[in-house]
C-alpha positions as CSV (number, residue, x, y, z in Angstrom):
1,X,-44.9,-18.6,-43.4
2,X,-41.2,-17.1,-42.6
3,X,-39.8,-15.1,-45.4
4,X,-36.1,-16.0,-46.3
5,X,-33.6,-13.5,-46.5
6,X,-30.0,-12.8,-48.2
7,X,-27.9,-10.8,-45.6
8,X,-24.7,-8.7,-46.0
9,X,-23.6,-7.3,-42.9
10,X,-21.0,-4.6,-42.3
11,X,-18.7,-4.7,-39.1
12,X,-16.4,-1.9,-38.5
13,X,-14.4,-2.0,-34.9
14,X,-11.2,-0.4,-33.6
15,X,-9.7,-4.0,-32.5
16,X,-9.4,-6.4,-34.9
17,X,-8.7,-9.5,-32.2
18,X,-12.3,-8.7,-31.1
19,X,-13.7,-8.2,-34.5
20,X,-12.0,-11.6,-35.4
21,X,-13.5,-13.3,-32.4
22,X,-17.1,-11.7,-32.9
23,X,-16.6,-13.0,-36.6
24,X,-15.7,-16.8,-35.1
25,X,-19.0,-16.5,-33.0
26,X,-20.9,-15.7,-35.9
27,X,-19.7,-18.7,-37.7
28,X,-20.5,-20.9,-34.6
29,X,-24.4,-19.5,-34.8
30,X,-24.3,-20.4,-38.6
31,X,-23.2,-23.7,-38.1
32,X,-25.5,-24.6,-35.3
33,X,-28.5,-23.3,-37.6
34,X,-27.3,-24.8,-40.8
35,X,-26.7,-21.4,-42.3
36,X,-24.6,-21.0,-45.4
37,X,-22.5,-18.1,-45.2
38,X,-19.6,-16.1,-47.3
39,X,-16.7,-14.5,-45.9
40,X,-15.5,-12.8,-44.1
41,X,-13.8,-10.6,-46.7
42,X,-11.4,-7.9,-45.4
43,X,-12.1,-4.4,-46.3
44,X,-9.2,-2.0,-46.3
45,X,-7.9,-0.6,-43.4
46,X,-8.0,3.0,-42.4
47,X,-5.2,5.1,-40.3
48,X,-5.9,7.9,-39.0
49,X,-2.6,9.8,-37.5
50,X,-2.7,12.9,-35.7
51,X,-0.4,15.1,-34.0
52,X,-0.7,16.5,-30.8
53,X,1.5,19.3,-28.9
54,X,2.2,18.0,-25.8
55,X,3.9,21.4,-24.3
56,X,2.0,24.2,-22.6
57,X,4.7,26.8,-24.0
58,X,5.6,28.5,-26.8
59,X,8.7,27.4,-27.7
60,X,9.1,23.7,-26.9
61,X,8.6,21.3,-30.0
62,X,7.2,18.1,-28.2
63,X,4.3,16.2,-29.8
64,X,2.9,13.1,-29.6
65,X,1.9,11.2,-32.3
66,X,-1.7,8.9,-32.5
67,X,-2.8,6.7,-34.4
68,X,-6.0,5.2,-34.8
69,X,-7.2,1.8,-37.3
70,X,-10.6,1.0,-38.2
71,X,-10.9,-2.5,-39.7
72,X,-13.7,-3.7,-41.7
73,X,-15.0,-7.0,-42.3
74,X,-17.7,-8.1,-44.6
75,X,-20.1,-11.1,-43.9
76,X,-23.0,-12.4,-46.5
77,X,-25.5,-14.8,-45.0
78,X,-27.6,-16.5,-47.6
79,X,-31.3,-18.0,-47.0
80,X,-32.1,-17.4,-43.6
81,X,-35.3,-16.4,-41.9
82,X,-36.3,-13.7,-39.0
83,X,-35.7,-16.1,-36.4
84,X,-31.8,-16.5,-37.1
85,X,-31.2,-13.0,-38.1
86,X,-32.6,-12.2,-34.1
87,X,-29.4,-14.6,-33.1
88,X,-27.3,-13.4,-35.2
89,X,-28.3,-9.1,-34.1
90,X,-28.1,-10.3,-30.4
91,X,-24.8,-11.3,-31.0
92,X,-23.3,-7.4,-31.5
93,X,-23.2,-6.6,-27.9
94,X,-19.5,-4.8,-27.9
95,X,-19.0,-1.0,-27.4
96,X,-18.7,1.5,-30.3
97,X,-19.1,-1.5,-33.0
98,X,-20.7,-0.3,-35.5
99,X,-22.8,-3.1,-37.8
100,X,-25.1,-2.8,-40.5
101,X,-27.4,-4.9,-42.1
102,X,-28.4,-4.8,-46.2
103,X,-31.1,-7.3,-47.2
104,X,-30.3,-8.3,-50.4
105,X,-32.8,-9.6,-53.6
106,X,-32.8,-13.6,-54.4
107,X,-32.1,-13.7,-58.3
């Protein structure tokens, strides 16, 4: 017998165009399976700015600014089994995305 599962998963990525179309993917497996799902919900954005000196010398005030966003989306998937949450793990293939699954208790 398969046990059934509530799933919220965390995604955190530096692009949001290819968080958005990992998220549209998602919803295409759960619509295949006949998965119910809720979200995504946006999560606050960080910035991160720093300041660099760009001269080798002394004297010379030259800097360049950077700025890096992490966006954050939140995905809960509701009743599924092992089998689907395999699809949906095999789905994360993208560099330095960082994902995380939280089982969650039926009421």
């Amino acid at each position: 017998m398969l046990k059934i599962f509530n799933i919220r998963s965390y995604l955190v990525y530096y692009d949001f165009n290819v968080l958005n179309n990992l998220i549209l993917k998602l919803k295409k497996i759960c619509l295949d399976n006949n998965i119910k799902y809720i979200g995504p919900v946006f999560l606050p954005t960080k910035n991160h700015k720093f300041s660099i000196l760009r001269s080798p010398h002394v004297n010379k005030n030259s800097y360049d600014q950077l700025k890096i966003c992490i966006h954050k989306r939140i995905i809960d998937f509701l009743k599924i089994n092992y089998n689907i949450i395999i699809l949906i793990r095999d789905c994360f293939f993208y560099y330095s995305l960082d994902f995380k699954f939280k089982f969650l208790l039926f009421n």
